[in-house]
C-alpha positions in Angstrom: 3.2 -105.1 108.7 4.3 -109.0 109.2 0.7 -109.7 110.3 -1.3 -108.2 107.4 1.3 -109.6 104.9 0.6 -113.1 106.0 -3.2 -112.7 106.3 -3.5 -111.8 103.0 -0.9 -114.7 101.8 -3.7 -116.6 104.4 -6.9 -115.4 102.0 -5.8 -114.7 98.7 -3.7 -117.8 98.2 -3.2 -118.7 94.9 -4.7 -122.3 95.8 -8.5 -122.5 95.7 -9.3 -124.5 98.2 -7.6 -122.3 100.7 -9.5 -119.6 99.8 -12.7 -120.9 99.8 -12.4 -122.7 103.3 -12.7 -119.4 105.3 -15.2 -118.5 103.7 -17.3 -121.9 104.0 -16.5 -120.9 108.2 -17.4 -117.6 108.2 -20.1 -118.0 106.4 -21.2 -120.9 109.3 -20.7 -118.6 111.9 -22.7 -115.8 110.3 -25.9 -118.8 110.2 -25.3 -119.3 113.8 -25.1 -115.9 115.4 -27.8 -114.4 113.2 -30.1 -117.2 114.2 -28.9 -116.6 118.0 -29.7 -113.3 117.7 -32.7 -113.5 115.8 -34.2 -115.9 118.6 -33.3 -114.1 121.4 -34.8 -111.0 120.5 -38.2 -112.7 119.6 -38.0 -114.0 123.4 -36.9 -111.0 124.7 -39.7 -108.8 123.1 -42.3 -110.9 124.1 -42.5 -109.5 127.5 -41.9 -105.9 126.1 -44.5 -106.1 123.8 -47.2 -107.8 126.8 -46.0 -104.2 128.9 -46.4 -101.9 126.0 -49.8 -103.4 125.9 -51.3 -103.6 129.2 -49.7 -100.0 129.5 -52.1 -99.0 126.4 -54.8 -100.7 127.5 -55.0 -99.4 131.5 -52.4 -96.4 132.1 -50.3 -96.6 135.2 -52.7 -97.6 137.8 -56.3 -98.4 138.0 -58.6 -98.6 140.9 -61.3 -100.7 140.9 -64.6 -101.5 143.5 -66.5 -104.5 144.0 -69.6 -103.3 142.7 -70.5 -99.8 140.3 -69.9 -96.4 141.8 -70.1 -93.2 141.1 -67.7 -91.0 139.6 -68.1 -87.9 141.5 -67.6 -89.9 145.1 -64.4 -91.2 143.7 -63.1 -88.0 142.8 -64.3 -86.4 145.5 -62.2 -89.2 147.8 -58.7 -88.6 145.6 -59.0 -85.0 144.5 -55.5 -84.2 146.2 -53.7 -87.1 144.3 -55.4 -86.5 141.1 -53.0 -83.1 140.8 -50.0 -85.8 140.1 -51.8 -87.1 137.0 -51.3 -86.6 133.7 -54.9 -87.7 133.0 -57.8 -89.8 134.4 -60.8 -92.0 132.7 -63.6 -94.0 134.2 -64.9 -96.8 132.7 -68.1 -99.3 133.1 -67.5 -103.0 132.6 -70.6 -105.3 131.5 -71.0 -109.2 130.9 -73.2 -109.5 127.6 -73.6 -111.3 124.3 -72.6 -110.7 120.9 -75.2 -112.3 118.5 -75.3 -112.1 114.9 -76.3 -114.6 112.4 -77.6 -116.8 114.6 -74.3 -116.8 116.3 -73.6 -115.5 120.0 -70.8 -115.6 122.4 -70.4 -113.9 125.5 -68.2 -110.6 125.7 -67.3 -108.2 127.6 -68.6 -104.7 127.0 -66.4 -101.9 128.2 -68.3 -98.3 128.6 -65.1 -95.9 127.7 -64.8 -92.3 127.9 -63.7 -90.3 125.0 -63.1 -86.7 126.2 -59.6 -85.5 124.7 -58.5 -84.6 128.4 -59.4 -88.0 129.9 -58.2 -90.1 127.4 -55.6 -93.1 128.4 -56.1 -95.7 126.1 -53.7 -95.3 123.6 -55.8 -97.2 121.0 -55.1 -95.0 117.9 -52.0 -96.8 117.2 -53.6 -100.6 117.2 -56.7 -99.5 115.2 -56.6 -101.8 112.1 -59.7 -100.2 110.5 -62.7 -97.8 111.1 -62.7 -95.2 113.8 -62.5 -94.8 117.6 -64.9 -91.8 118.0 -67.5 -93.2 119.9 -69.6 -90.5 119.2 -73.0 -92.1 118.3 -74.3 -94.1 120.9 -74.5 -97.1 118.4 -70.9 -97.0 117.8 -68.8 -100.0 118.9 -65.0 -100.9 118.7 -64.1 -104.9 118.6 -60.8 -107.2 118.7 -60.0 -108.6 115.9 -60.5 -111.8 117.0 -63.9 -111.1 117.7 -64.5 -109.3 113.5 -62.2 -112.8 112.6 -65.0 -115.1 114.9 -68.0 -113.7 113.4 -66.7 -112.5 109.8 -67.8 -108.7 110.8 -66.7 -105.7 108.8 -66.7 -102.1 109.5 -70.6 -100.8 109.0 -72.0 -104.5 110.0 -74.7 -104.3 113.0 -75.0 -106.6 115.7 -77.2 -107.5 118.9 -75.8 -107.1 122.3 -78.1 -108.9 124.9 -77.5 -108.4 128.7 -79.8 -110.3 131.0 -81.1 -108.1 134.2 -82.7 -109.1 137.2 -85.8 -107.3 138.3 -87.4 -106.8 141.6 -89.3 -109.6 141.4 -86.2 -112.1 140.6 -87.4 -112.8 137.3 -85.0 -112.3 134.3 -85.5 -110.4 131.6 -83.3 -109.8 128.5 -81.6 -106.2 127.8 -80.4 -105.7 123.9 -79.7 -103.4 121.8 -78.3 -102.9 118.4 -74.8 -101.6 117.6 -72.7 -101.1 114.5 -68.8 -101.6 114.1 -67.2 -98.1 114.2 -63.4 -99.8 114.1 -61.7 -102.9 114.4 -58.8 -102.7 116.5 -56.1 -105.1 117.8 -55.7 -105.1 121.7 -52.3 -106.9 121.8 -54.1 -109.7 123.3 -55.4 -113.0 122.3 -58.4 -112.8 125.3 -59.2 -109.2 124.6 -59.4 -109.5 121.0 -62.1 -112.1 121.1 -63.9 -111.1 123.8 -63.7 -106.9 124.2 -66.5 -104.6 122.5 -66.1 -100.6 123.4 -68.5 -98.4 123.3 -69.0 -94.7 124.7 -69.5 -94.7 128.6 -72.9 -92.9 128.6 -74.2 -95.8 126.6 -73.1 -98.7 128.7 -74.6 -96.6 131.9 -78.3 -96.5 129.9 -78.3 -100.1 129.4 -77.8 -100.9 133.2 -80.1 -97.6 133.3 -77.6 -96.2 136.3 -76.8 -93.0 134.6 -72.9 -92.1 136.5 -72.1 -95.3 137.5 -68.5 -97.0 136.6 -66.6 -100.1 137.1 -63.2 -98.0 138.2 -60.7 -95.5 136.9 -57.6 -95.5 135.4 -54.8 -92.8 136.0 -52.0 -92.0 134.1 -49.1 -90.4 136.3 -46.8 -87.7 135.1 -43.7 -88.8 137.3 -43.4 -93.0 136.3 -41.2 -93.4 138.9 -43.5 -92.5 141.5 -46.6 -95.0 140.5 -45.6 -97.5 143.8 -45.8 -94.4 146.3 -49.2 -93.3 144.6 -50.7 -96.6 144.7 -49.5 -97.3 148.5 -51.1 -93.8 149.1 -54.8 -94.7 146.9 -54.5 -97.6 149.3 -54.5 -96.1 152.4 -56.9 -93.3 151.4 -59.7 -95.4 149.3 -59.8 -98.3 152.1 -61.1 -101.9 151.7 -63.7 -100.9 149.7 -61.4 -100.8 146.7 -58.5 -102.5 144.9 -55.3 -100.3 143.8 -53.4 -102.1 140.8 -50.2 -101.1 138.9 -49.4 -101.8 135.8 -46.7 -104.1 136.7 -48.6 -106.1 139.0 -52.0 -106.4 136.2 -48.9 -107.8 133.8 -47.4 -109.8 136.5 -51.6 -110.8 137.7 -52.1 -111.8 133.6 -49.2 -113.4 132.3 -46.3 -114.3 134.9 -46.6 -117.9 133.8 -46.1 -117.1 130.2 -42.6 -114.9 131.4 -41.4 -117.8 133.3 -42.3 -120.1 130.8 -40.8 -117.9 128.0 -38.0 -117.5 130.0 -37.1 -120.8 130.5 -37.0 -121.6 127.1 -34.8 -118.6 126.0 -32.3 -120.0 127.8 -32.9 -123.6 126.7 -32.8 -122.3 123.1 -29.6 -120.3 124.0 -27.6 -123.4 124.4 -29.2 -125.7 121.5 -28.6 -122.8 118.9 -24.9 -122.6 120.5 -24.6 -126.2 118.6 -24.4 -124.1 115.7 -21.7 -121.7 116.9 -20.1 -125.1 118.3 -20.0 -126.5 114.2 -19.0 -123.2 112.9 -16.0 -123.7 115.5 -14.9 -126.9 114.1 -14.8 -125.6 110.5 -12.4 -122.7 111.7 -10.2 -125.3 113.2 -10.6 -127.8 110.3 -9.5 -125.0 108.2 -6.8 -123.9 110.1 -5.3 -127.8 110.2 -5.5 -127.7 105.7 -3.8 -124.2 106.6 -1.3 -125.5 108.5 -0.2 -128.5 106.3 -0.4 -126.4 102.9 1.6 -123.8 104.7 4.7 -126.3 106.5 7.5 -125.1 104.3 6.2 -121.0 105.5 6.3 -122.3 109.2 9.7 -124.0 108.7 11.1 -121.0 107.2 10.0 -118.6 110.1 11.7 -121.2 112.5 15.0 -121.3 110.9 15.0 -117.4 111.0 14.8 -117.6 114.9 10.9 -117.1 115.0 10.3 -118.5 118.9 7.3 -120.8 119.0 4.9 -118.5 120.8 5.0 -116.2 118.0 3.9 -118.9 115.4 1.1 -120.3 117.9 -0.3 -116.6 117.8 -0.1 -116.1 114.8 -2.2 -119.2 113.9 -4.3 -118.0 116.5 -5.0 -114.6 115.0 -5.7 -116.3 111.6 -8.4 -118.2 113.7 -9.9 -115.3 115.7 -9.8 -113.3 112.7 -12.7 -115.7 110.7 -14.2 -115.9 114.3 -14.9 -112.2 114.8 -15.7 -111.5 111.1 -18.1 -114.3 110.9 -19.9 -113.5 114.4 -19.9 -109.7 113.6 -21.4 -110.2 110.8 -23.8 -112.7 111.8 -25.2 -109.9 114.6 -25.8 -107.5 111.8 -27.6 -109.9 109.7 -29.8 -111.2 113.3 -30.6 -107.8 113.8 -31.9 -107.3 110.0 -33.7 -110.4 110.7 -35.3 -109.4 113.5 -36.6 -106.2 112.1 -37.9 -108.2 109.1 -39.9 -110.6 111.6 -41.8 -107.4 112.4 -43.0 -107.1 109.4 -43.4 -110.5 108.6 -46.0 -111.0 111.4 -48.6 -108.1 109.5 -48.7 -110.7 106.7 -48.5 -114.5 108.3 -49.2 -115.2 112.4 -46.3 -116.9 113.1 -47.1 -116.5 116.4 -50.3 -119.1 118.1 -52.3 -116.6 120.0 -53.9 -119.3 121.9 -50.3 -120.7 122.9 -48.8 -117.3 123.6 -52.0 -114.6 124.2 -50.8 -112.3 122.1 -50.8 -112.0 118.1 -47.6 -110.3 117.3 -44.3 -110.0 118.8 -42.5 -106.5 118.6 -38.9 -107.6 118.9 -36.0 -106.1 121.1 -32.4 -107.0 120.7 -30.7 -106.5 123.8 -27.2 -105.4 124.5 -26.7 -108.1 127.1 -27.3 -110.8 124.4 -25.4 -109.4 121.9 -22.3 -109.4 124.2 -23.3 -112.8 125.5 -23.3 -114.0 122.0 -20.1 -112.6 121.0 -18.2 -113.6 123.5 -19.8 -116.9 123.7 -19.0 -117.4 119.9 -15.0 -115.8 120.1 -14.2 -118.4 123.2 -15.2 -121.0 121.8 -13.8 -120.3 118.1 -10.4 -120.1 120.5 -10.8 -123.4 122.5 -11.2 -124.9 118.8 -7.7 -123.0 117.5 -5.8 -124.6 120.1 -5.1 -128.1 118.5 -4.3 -126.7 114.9 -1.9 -124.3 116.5 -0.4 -126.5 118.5 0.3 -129.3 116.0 1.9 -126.5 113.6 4.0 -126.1 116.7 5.8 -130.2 116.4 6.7 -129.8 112.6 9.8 -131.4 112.1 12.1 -128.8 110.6 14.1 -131.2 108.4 11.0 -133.3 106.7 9.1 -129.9 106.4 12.3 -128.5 104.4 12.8 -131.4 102.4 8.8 -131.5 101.6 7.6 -130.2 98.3 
């Protein structure tokens, strides 16, 4: 009951100035944890969101030859394994180029199969307009970056050109005409300006090898067991073809980026804990003004036979009390912000694409930051309360009695 009476004689003091003090810290320590928080979960999503991406762009494992094959023998070769899958899909990969306007660039076209029990692209969620049917065999899906490159719409028509060697050695140019079904956004900066879909049967009658594909992706039922089935593909396909996991296509794609994004998560850690570090020193600048408007209160509690760790802890509570309210309150507002950046990023790129491969960041606030924060933030709000507390602790009894 002692306790709550003096924090309230601590906050609703008739003096101004003490009452607006605590607020001017709290209100520092709310800046610096939401901006801790806000900044740790943008760094900590952006390998989430590269996973979540490569998982929608290739399944859980795809196998891959070093030239076409055909379907059929690589079923025929896995049949047993295939029972553990959820679902399988074959695709055909082709080097072309895009030209329209007078404009070309080299792609990639991807020949994809849309059968409802094959499907493993899980595209519907990233399409930004059009359709993903595929039906029409002069249907095409492109990245965004690719619609944002050459200022193409859904409906436009363009000219795929893929150069083929005949028998004789000689080249000869392979085009034809598509028309943007949907515009869709991979996840990644290199897909989005290079990848054009199209249905599978198309791709295999411009390379006129009707059944031929570049691999096959598989989606497991059991996640857990994806390292056991690819060790298993391994053993069964051979030489002859190459067994990746999901993990090791992100690890293959961006590890640079992780460690790179890693090391600066933890060098923005400690220049954002200068914040916390400022917020600190306006708790204990506030608790000094608290101490010397509140001499006569301290005086009083040591003639009544109040022993001096009981005063030091209570300055101390007044102290951890701004801390916690300030950092709890600063994690609710870093997690607000962080749900805002989402939807921030549909309106302005605040991320470089070129820097970072990927357009928008989906972030993740993690329990193991929060806690780091917060703990972080209370020690060092209680390193600052030290002095205060302890100078309240030499008052002289007789000039604080005598004071006014």
């Amino acid at each position: 009951m002692f306790f709550l009476l003096w924090f309230k004689r601590f906050f609703l003091s008739q003096h101004q100035f003490i009452r607006f003090t605590p607020l001017v810290s709290i209100f520092s320590l709310v800046l610096a944890s939401s901006s801790l928080i806000l900044a740790m979960s943008v760094y900590s999503g952006y390998e989430s969101t590269v996973r979540q991406a490569i998982v929608d762009m290739t399944g859980h494992l795809v196998i891959t030859g070093r030239r076409s094959f055909s379907q059929k023998d690589l079923t025929d070769k896995i049949k047993p394994e295939l029972d553990q899958m959820t679902s399988y899909s074959s695709f055909l990969s082709l080097n072309s180029l895009l030209v329209y306007e007078g404009k070309l660039s080299g792609v990639l076209l991807e020949g994809i199969s849309q059968e409802k029990k094959t499907q493993i692209l899980r595209l519907k969620k990233r399409l930004l307009s059009g359709s993903i049917r595929l039906v029409d065999h002069k249907a095409a899906v492109i990245g965004r970056g690719l619609a944002k490159k050459f200022k193409l719409k859904t409906g436009d028509s363009f000219h795929i050109v893929m150069p083929k060697v005949d028998s004789e050695g000689s080249f000869q140019n392979k085009h034809q005409t598509f028309y943007v079904e949907g515009i869709l956004d991979f996840g990644f900066h290199d897909f989005n300006s290079r990848h054009i879909l199209v249905n599978i049967q198309t791709a295999q009658r411009l390379i006129e090898k009707p059944g031929a594909i570049s691999g096959m992706r598989l989606l497991m039922t059991d996640a857990d067991q994806i390292e056991n089935m690819r060790l298993t593909l391994i053993q069964t396909l051979g030489s002859a073809y190459k067994v990746s996991d999901w993990q090791g296509i992100v690890k293959s794609v961006h590890e640079s980026y992780f460690q790179a994004v890693r090391r600066e998560k933890i060098l923005i850690f400690f220049i954002l804990m200068v914040l916390v570090i400022a917020g600190a020193f306006n708790v204990s600048s506030h608790l000094s003004i608290s101490v010397l408007n509140q001499i006569r209160e301290i005086s009083i509690l040591k003639v009544m036979g109040a022993r001096k760790s009981f005063i030091f802890s209570l300055l101390l509570m007044q102290g951890f009390l701004i801390s916690f309210v300030g950092t709890l309150i600063g994690i609710g507002v870093g997690w607000l912000l962080s749900e805002g950046f989402i939807s921030i990023q549909s309106v302005w790129q605040l991320i470089p694409s070129e820097v970072y491969k990927i357009n928008t960041i989906i972030t993740e606030v993690k329990t193991s930051d929060v806690l780091l924060i917060f703990v972080c933030s209370q020690l060092i709000c209680l390193f600052s309360c030290l002095l205060p507390a302890w100078r309240a602790l030499k008052v002289s009894l007789r000039e604080s009695l005598l004071c006014e």
